[in-house]
C-alpha positions in Angstrom: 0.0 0.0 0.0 2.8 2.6 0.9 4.4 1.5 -2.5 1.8 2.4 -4.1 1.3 5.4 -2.9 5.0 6.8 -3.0 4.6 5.2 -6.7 1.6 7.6 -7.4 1.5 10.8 -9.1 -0.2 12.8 -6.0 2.9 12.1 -3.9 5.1 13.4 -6.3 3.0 16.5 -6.4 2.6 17.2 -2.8 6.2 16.9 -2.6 7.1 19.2 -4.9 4.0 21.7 -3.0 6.3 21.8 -0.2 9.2 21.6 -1.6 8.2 25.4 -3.6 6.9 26.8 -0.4 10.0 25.8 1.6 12.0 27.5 -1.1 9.3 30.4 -1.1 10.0 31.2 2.6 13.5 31.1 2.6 14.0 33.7 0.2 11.6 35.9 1.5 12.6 36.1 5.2 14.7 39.1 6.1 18.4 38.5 7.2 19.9 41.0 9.7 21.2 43.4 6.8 17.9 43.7 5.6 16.3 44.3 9.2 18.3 47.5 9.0 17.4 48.5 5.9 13.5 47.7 6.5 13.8 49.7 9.9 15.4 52.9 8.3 12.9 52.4 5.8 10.4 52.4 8.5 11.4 55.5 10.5 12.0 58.0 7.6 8.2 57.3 6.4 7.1 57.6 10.2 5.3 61.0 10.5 6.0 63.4 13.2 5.6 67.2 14.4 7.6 70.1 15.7 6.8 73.7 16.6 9.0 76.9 16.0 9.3 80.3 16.7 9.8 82.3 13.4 10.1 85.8 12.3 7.6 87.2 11.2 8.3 89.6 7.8 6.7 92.1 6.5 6.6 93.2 2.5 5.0 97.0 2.5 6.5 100.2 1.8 8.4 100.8 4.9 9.6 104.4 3.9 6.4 105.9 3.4 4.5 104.2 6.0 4.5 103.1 9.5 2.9 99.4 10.3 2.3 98.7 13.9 0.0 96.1 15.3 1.7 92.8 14.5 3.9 90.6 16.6 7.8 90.2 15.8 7.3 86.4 16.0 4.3 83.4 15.4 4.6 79.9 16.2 4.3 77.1 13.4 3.8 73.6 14.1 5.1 71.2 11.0 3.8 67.7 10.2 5.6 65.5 8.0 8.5 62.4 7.6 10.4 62.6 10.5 13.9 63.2 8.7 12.3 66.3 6.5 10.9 67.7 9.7 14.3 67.5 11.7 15.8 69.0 8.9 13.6 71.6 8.2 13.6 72.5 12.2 17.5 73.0 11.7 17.6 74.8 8.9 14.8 77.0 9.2 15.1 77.2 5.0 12.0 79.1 5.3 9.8 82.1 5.8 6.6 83.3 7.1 5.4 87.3 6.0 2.6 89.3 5.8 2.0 90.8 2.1 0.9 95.0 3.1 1.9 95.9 -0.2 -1.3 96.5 -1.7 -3.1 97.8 1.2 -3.8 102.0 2.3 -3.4 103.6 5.3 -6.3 102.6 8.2 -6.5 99.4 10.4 -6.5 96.0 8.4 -6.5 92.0 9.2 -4.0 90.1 7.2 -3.7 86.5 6.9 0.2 85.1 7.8 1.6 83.3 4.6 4.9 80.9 4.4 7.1 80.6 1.4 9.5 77.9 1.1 8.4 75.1 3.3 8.5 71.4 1.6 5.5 70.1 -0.2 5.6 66.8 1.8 5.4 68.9 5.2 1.4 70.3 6.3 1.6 72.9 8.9 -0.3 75.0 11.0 0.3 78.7 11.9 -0.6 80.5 14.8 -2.0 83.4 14.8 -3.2 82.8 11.5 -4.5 86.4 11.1 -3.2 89.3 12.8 -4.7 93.1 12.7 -2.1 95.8 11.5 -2.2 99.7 11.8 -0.8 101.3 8.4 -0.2 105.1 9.2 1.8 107.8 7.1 5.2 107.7 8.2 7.0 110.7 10.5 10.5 111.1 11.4 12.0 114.6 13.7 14.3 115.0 16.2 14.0 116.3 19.4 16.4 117.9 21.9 16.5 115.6 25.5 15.3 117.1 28.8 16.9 115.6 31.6 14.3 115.2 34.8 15.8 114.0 38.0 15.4 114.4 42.2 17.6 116.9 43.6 16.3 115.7 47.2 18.8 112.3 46.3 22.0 114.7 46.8 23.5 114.7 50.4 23.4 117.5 52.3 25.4 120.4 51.1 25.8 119.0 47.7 25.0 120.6 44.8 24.5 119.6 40.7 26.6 120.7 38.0 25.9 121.5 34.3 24.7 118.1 33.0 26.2 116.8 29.7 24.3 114.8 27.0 26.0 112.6 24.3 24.2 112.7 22.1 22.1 115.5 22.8 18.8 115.2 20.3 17.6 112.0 19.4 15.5 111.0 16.0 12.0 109.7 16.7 10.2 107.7 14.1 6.4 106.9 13.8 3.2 107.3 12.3 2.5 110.6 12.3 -0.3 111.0 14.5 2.0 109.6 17.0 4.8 111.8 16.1 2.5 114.9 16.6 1.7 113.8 20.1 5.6 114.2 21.6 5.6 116.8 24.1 8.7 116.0 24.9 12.0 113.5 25.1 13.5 113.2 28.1 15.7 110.5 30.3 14.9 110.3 34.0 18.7 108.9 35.5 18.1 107.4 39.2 20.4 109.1 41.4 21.8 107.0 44.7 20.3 108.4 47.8 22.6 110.4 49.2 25.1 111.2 46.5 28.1 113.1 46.8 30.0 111.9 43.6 29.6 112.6 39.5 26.7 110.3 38.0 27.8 109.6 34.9 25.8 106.5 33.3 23.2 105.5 30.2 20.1 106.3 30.4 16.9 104.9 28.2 15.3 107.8 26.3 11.5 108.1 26.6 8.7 110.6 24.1 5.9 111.6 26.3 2.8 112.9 25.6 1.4 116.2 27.3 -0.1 113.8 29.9 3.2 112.5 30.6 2.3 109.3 29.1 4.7 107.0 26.7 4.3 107.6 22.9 4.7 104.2 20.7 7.2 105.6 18.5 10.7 104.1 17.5 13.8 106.4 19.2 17.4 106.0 17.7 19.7 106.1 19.6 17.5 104.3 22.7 19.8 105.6 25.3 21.8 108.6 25.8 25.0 109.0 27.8 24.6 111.4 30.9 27.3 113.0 32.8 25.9 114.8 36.3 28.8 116.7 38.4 28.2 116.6 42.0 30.0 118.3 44.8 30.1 121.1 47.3 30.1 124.7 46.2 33.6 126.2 47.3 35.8 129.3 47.6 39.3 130.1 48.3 39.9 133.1 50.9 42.3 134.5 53.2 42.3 134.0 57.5 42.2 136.5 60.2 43.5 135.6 62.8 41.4 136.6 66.2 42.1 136.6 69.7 39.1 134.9 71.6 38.2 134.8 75.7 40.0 136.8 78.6 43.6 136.4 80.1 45.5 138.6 82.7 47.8 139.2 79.6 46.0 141.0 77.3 48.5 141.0 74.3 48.8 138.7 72.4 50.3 138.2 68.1 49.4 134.9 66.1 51.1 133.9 63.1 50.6 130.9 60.9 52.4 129.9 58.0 48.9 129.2 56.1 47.5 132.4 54.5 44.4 131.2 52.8 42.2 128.3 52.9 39.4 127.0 50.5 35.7 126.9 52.3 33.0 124.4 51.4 29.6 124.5 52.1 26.1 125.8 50.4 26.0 128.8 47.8 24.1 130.8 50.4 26.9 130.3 52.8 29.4 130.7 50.8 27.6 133.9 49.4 27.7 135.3 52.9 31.4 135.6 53.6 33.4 138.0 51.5 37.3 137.4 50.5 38.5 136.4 54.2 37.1 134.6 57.4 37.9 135.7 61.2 39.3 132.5 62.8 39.0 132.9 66.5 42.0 131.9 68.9 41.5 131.0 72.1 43.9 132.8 74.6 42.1 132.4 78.1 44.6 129.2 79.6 47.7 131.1 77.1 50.6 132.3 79.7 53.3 132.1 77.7 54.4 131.9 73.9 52.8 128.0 72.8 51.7 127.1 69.6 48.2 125.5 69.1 46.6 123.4 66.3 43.2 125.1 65.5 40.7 122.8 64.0 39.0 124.9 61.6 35.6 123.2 61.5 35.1 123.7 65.1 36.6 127.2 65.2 34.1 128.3 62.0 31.1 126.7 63.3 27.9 126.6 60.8 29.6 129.1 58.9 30.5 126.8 56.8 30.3 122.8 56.2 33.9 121.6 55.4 37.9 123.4 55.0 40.6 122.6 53.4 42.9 122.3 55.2 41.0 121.2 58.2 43.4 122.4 60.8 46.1 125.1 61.1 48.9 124.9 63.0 48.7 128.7 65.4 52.0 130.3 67.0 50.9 132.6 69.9 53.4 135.3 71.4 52.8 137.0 74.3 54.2 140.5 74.4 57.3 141.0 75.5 58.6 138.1 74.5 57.3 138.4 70.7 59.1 139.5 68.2 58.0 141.9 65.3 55.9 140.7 62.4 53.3 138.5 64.7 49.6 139.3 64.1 48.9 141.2 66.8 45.2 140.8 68.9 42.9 143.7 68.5 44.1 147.2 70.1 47.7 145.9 70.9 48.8 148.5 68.8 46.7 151.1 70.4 47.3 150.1 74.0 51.3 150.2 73.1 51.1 153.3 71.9 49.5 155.0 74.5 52.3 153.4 77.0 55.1 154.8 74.4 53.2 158.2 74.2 52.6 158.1 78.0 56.5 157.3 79.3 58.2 160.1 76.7 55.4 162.5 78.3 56.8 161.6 82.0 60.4 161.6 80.4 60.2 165.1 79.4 59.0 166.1 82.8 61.3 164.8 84.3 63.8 166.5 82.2 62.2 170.1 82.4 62.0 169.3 86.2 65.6 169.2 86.6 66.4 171.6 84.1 64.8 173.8 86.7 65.8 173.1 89.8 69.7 173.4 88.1 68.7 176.7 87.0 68.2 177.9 90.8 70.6 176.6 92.4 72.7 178.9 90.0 70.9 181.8 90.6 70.9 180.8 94.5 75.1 180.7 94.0 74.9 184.1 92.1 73.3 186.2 94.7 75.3 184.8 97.4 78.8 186.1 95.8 77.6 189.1 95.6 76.4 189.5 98.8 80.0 188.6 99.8 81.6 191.4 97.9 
């Protein structure tokens, strides 16, 4: 029976059946080179997406006319062949504009268009309209005001001329904006309490008469500003000046500084002349000493600040002194009447004696005679 059956056509036939599919599935089933290959296939056909911030561009006559209203940037989220969208996210080989060519002055909404992106990739972009303003354009330049708190300068302390580099800047707009400007002015925050030159950039801001911000475009955006602080100052000369009681009542100073330079507010400074009375206190002086005067303390509220802030003082007494000192107020009187008062007791003295010489010649006269 088995004879037969190997013998038969059928078996022949059924062998050769398996034999072709055997075959079939051999060549058909992948090897690991041609895994890879399938799986490369695989992931540059997968689809993906990606979203990117892109510049948004804008074709309209930009000399005659000023376009506010849209954003510098819109997102746009890409769809395609994973490799194409990686490369396209690198690359950024395209561009997304609004077309204002054609359009007249006067609020319109304009659709966001894209040039350049790859016909396999479908995208999205968002926001897919935006509303622009399209205004006659206005350019003028305007001088900078400089507004800042005076009640930030320490005590004493005063402002300078302030400097400006540049000192104008060029505002551009539409021109109903333009027209608005009142005025262009930077507003420098000064330290509380400053006693040194500000000196630092400052943004530039076009107000309105309200003293509100003006959407215009400013070039240059910030301004140099140079503010000299300091205290007000003069030089002038010293007088020396004898202060409180001693049984000695005269007295010369001399110091080898002459002048000094005085610091304090302009009304202060306004208020003494060329020189300045230093006083010099005499009442525990017996005998010739030099002092150092502090010149704050002497001066008072005269004034704020000296330089130098001390002087060194030689006192005399008289007798001792020689000439030159600076002598305290009405030594010279007081010696003079002591000069004027001994040559007046002198010349008594002198006619006194003249006299009494003068009898007792007579006196020796009239006695000779007598004798003869």
């Amino acid at each position: 029976m088995m004879k037969k059956i190997i013998n038969s056509n059928y078996f022949y036939a059924f062998i050769s059946l398996c034999a072709a599919i055997w075959l079939f599935l051999t060549v058909s089933s992948p090897g690991v080179g041609s895994t890879r290959d399938s799986n490369q296939a695989s992931t540059s056909t997968v689809n993906t997406k990606a979203t990117l911030t892109v510049p948004l561009q804008i074709q309209a006559n930009t000399n005659d006319y000023y376009i506010t209203g849209y954003p510098d940037s819109v997102k746009i989220t890409i769809e395609g062949p994973s490799a194409l969208v990686t490369a396209t996210k690198n690359t950024q080989n395209f561009n997304l504009y609004l077309n204002l060519k054609k359009l007249s002055t006067g609020q319109h909404r304009v659709q966001i268009k894209e040039t350049g992106l790859n016909s396999e990739l479908t995208y999205s972009i968002k926001p897919k309209y935006v509303d622009v303003n399209i205004q006659n354009r206005k350019t003028k330049t305007f001088a900078v005001d400089v507004d800042y708190s005076k009640d930030a300068l320490a005590s004493g302390y005063e402002a300078g001329k302030i400097t400006l580099s540049p000192e104008t800047v060029s505002v551009t707009g539409a021109a109903s904006e333009v027209n608005k400007i009142k005025k262009v002015i930077v507003k420098p925050i000064l330290p509380k309490g400053i006693k040194t030159t500000f000196d630092q950039e400052v943004l530039v801001q076009a107000l309105d008469k309200n003293g509100k911000t003006v959407n215009v475009t400013l070039d240059p955006q910030t301004v140099h500003v140079k503010i000299p602080i300091s205290m007000p100052s003069k030089q002038v000369s010293i007088n020396l000046k004898q202060k409180g009681n001693s049984s000695n009542s005269n007295f010369y100073f001399e110091s080898d500084v002459k002048t000094i330079r005085i610091y304090g507010t302009q009304d202060q400074l306004d208020a003494i002349d060329d020189s300045i009375d230093v006083p010099i206190d005499v009442s525990d002086v017996t005998q010739d000493t030099k002092k150092t005067i502090n010149l704050a303390d002497a001066l008072g509220n005269q004034v704020m600040a000296t330089d130098p802030e001390a002087i060194n003082v030689n006192i005399s007494v008289s007798g001792s002194a020689g000439s030159g000192g600076i002598n305290a107020s009405n030594n010279n009187d007081t010696n003079t009447n002591s000069n004027n008062g001994s040559n007046s007791n002198t010349n008594n003295s002198n006619d006194d004696s003249s006299a009494s010489g003068n009898n007792d010649s007579n006196n020796n006269n009239n006695e000779n005679n007598d004798g003869k």
